[in-house]
PyMOL commands that place a pseudoatom at each C-alpha (Angstrom):
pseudoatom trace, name=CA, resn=UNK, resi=1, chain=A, elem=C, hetatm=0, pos=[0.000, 0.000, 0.000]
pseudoatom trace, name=CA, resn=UNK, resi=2, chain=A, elem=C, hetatm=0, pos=[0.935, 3.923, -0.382]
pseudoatom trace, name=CA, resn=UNK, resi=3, chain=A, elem=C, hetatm=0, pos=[0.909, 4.734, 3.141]
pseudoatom trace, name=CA, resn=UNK, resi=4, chain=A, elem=C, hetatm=0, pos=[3.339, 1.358, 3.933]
pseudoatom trace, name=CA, resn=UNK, resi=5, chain=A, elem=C, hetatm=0, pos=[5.537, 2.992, 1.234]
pseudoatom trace, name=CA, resn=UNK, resi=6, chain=A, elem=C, hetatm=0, pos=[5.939, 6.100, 3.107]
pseudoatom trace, name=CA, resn=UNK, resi=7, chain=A, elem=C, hetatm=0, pos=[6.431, 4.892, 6.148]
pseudoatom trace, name=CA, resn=UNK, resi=8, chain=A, elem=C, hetatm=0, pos=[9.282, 7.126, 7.238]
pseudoatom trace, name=CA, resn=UNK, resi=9, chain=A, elem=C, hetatm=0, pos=[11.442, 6.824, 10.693]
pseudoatom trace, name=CA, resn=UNK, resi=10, chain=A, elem=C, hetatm=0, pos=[9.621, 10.309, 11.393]
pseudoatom trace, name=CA, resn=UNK, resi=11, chain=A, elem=C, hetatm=0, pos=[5.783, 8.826, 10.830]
pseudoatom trace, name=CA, resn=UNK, resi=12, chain=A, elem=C, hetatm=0, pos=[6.396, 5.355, 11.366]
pseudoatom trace, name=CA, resn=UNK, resi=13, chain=A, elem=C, hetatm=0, pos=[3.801, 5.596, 14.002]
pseudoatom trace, name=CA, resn=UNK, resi=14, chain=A, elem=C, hetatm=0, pos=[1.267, 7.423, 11.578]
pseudoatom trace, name=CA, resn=UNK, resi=15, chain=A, elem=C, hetatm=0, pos=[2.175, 4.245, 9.080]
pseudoatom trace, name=CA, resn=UNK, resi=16, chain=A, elem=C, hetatm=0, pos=[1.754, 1.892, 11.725]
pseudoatom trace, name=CA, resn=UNK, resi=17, chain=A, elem=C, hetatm=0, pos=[-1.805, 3.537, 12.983]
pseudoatom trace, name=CA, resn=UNK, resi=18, chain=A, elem=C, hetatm=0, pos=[-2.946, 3.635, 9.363]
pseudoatom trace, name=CA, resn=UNK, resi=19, chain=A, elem=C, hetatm=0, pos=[-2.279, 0.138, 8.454]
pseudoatom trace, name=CA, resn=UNK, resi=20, chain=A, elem=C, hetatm=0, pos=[-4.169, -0.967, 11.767]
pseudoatom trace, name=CA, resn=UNK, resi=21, chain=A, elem=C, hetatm=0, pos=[-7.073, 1.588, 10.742]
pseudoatom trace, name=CA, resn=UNK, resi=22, chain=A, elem=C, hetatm=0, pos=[-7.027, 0.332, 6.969]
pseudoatom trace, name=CA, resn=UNK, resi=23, chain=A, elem=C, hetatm=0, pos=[-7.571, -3.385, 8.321]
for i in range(1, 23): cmd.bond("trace and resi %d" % i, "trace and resi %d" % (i + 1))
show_as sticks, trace
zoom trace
């Protein structure tokens, strides 16, 4: 997914929160 590709040291969190959201 996009937001897994942009998962970034500085919004890994954000990443991580999405991809728990998004399932």
């Amino acid at each position: 997914p996009q937001y897994a590709m942009r998962g970034t040291v500085s919004n890994e969190k954000e990443t991580k929160d999405v991809e728990i959201k998004s399932e």
